[in-house]
C-alpha positions in Angstrom: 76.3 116.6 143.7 77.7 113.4 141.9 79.3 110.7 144.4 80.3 107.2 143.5 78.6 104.4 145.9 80.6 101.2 146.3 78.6 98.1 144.8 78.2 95.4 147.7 78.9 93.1 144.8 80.5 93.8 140.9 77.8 93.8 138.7 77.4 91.0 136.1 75.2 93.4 134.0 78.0 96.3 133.8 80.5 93.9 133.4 79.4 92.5 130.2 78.1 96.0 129.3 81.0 98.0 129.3 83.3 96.7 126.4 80.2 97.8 124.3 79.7 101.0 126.1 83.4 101.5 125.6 83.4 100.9 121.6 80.1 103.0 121.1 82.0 106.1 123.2 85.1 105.5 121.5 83.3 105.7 117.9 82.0 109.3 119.5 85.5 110.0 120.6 86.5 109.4 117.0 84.4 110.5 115.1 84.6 113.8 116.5 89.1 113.4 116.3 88.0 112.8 112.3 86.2 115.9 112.1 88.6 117.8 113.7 91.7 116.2 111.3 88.9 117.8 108.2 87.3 114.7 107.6 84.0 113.1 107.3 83.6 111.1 110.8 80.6 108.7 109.2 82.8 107.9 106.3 85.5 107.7 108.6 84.0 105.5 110.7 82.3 103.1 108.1 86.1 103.3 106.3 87.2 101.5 109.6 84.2 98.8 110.6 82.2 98.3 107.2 84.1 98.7 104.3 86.7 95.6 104.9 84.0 93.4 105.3 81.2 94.1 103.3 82.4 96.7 100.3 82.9 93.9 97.7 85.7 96.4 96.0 87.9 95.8 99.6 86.7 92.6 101.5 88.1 89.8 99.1 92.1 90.9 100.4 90.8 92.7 104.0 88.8 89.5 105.0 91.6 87.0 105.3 93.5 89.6 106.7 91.3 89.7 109.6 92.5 86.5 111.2 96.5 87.2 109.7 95.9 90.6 112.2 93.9 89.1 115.2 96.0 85.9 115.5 99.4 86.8 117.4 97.1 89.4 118.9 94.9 86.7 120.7 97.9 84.4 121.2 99.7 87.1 122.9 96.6 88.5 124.8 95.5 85.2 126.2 98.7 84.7 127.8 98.2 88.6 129.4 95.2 87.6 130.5 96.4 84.7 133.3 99.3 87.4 134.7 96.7 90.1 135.0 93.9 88.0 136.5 96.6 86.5 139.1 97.5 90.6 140.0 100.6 89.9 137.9 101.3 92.7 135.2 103.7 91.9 132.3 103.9 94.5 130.2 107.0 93.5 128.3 104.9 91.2 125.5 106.4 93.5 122.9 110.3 92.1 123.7 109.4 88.1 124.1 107.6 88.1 120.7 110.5 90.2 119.2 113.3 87.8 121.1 110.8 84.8 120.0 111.1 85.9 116.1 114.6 86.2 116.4 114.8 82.8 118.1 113.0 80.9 116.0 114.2 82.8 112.6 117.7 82.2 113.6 117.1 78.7 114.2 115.5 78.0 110.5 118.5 80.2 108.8 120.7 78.2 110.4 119.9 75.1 108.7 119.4 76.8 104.8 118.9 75.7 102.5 118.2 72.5 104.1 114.5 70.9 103.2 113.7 68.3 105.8 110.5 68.1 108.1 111.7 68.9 111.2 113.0 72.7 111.0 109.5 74.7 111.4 108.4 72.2 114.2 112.1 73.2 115.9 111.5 77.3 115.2 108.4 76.6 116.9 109.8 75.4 119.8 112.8 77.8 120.2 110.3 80.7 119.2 108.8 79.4 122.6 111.7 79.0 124.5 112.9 82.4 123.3 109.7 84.3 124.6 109.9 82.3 127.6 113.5 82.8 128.7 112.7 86.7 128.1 109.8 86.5 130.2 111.6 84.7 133.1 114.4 87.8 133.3 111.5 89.4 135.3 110.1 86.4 136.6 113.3 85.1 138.7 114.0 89.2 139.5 110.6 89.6 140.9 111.0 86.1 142.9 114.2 86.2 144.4 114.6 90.2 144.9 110.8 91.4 144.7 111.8 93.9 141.8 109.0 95.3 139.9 107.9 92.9 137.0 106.1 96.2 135.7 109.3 98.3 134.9 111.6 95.2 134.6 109.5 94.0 132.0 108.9 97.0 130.1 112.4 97.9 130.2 113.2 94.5 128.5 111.5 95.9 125.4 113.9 98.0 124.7 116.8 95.6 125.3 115.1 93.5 122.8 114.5 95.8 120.4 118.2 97.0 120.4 118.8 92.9 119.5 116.8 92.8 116.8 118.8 95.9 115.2 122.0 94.3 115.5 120.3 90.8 114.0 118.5 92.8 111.1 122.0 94.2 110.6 124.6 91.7 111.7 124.3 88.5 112.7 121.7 87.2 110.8 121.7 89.7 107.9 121.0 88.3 104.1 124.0 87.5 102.8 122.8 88.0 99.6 120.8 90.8 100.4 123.4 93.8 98.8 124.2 95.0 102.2 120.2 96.1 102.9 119.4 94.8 106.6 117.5 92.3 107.0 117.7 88.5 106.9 116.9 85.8 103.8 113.1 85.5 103.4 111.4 83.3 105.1 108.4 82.8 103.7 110.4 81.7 100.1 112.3 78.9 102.3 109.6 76.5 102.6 110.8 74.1 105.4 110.8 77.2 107.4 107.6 79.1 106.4 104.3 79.3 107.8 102.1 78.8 104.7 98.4 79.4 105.1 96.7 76.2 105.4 93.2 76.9 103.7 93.7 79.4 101.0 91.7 82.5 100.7 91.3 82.3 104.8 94.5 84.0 106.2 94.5 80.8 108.2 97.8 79.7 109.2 99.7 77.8 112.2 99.8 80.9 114.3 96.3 81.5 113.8 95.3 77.8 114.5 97.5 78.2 117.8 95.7 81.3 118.4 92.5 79.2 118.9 94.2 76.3 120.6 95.1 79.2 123.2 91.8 79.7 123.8 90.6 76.7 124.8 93.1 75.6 126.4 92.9 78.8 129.0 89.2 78.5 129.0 89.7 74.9 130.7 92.8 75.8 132.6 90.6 78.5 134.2 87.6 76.5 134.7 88.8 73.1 135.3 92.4 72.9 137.0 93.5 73.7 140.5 95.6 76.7 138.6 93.1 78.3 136.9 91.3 78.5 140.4 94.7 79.6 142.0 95.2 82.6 139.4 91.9 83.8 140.0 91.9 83.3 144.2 95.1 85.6 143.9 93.7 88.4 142.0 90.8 88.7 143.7 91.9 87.3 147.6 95.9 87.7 147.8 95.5 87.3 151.7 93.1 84.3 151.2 95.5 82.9 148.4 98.4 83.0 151.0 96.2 81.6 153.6 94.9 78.5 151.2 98.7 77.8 150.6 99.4 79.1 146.9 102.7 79.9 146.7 103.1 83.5 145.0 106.5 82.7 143.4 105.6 79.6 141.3 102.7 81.6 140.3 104.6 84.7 139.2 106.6 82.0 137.4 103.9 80.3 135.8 102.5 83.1 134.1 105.1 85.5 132.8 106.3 82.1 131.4 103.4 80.9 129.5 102.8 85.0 128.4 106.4 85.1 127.1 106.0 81.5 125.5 102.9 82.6 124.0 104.1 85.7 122.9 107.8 84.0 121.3 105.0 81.6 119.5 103.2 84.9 118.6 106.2 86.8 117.1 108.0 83.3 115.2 104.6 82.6 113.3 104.7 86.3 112.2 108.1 86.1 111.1 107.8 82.9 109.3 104.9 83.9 107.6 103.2 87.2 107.3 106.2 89.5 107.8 108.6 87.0 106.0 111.8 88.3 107.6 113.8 89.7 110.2 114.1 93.5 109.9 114.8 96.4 112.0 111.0 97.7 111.5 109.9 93.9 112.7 108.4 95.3 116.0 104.9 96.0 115.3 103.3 97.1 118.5 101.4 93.9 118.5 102.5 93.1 122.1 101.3 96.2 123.4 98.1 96.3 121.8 97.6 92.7 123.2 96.9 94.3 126.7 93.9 96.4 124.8 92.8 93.5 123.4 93.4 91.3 126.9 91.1 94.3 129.5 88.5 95.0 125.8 88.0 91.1 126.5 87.6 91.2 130.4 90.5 89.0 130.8 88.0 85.9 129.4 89.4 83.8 127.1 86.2 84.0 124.2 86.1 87.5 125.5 89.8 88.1 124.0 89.2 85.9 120.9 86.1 88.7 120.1 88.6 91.6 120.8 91.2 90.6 119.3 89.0 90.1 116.2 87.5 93.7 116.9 91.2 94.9 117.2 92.2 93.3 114.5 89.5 94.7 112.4 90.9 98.5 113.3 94.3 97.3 111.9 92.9 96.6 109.2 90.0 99.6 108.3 92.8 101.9 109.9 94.8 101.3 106.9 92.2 101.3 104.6 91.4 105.2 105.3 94.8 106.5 105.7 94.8 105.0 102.0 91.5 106.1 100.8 90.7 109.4 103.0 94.4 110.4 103.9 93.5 109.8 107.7 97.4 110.4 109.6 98.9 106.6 111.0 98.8 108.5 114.8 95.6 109.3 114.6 94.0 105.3 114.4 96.8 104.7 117.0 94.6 106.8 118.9 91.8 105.9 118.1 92.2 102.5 119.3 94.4 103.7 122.4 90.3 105.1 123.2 89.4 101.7 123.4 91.4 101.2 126.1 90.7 104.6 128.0 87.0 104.4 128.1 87.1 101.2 128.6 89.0 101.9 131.9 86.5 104.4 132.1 83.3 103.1 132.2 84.7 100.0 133.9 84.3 101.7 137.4 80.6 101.2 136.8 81.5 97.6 137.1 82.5 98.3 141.0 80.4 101.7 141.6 77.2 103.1 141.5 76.1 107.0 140.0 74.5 108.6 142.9 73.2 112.3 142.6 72.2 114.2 145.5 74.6 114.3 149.5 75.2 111.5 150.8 73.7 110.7 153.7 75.2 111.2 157.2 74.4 108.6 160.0 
């Protein structure tokens, strides 16, 4: 008989063990997907986590693409990260960074063709505000009514996405685009782009931000009375209450710096890599975040590591559905196995194996 024994403690040694243990079983997992889909899992695999980085004929354009993937999904994932470790789940980082981009796109259209300093710092800042005001729809619902910020938020997404439609196709549509949707590019306008600051690195402001991100929650985390406040809520709520933290400017606090995070996420990704506003804009980046967020155990270097890892099966994923014909759903799958042995093999974390009946007193 297999039983699970409740740890008297989480162990530190399973903790840090499992995000490996979860990327060696989802290899497994996918190799064996591969073989079923008729194709060679080993090349499959080495297609995915080699080949971009070290086969000379790929790694010159995958390389810098690395941090272009991996930034918005840091920036995004850090801000996750404090919601989830305070017991607060938004799961609606997919509409702030599309509400963000449209934010902070419509705010450097409207001053074209305009070339003065101040327009990408002001897209920044709207791109913020943006992802912020989303966030707080669920924030002030949650507070005032004690709605679910799960479903509130979630539900968002697709109030969001419907917005970016009707910009793509209205409101901030290309005038000079011959009826296609989509709005003036970006990335050609330069007081409103987001160039790449050292060339050949993929680095640009978003990614910069990225890291900024992670520093800053690192100290928030270890060093302010908040960062000790996020974490006494997750893990005590009754103590929290008891030590006086008050549950609705925390639930405030956090959806708003994820949502500001995530606007900042989408308006460096549509200043710069994606160029545009379109109706395809969404790319799944703010629900892949909360992968990237647990695949990190909610640690800010943690997240900067997975989000790299993450970003690295963007990346090989399109590499073999160009070189070995693998289908687009099946490396959404794949990495949706990161997530699900990772849930997995976290109840180690919390639980002993025991074999054998358990003992009656």
């Amino acid at each position: 008989m297999i039983r699970l024994e409740k740890r008297p403690v989480p162990s530190t040694r399973w903790m840090i063990a499992t995000p490996f243990l979860a990327v060696a079983l989802t290899m497994v997992a996918g190799g064996l997907m591969f073989a079923a889909l008729g194709k060679d899992p080993v090349e499959a695999i080495r297609t995915i986590f080699w080949d971009p980085l070290f086969n000379p004929q790929f790694a010159s354009y995958s390389r810098p693409q690395l941090l272009v993937k991996a930034g918005p999904l840091i920036l995004i994932a850090i801000g996750l990260s404090l919601g989830f470790r305070a017991g607060i789940w938004n799961i609606g980082a997919e509409g702030q960074y599309i509400v963000g981009a449209i934010c902070g796109a419509a705010v450097g259209l409207a001053f074209y063709p305009a070339e003065v300093w101040y327009i990408f710092p002001l897209m920044v800042i709207a791109g913020g505000l943006g992802g912020w005001a989303w966030a707080m729809i669920p924030a002030i619902l949650k507070v005032r009514f004690h709605t679910n910020e799960i479903l509130v938020s979630l539900l968002l997404v697709y109030v969001a996405q419907n917005l970016l439609s009707a910009a793509a196709l209205g409101w901030l549509r290309n005038p000079e685009g011959g009826g296609f949707p989509g709005s003036r590019n970006l990335s050609q306008y330069p007081a409103a782009a987001n160039p790449e600051l050292i060339a050949g690195t993929g680095m640009h402001w978003g990614v910069a931000a990225a890291f900024i991100a992670v520093i800053a929650a690192y100290i928030l985390l270890n060093r302010h009375v908040t960062g000790y406040h996020i974490k006494l809520a997750g893990q005590a709520p009754r103590a929290a209450r008891f030590a006086g933290v008050s549950t609705g400017r925390l639930v405030v606090f956090c959806l708003g710096v994820s949502g500001a995070l995530a606007g900042l996420a989408g308006l460096f990704e549509v200043a710069g890599p994606a160029g545009q506003i379109s109706i395809d804009f969404a790319s799944g980046y703010g629900f892949t975040a909360i992968i990237v967020a647990f695949l990190g155990r909610l640690h800010p270097v943690g997240i900067l590591l997975a989000g790299l890892l993450m970003a690295l099966t963007y990346i090989g994923g399109e590499l073999s559905q160009f070189m070995l014909g693998v289908p687009a759903a099946a490396i959404q799958a794949f990495q949706g196995m990161l997530l699900f042995f990772l849930l997995g093999v976290d109840v180690l974390t919390n639980y002993r194996i025991r074999f054998g009946k358990r003992e009656v007193a």
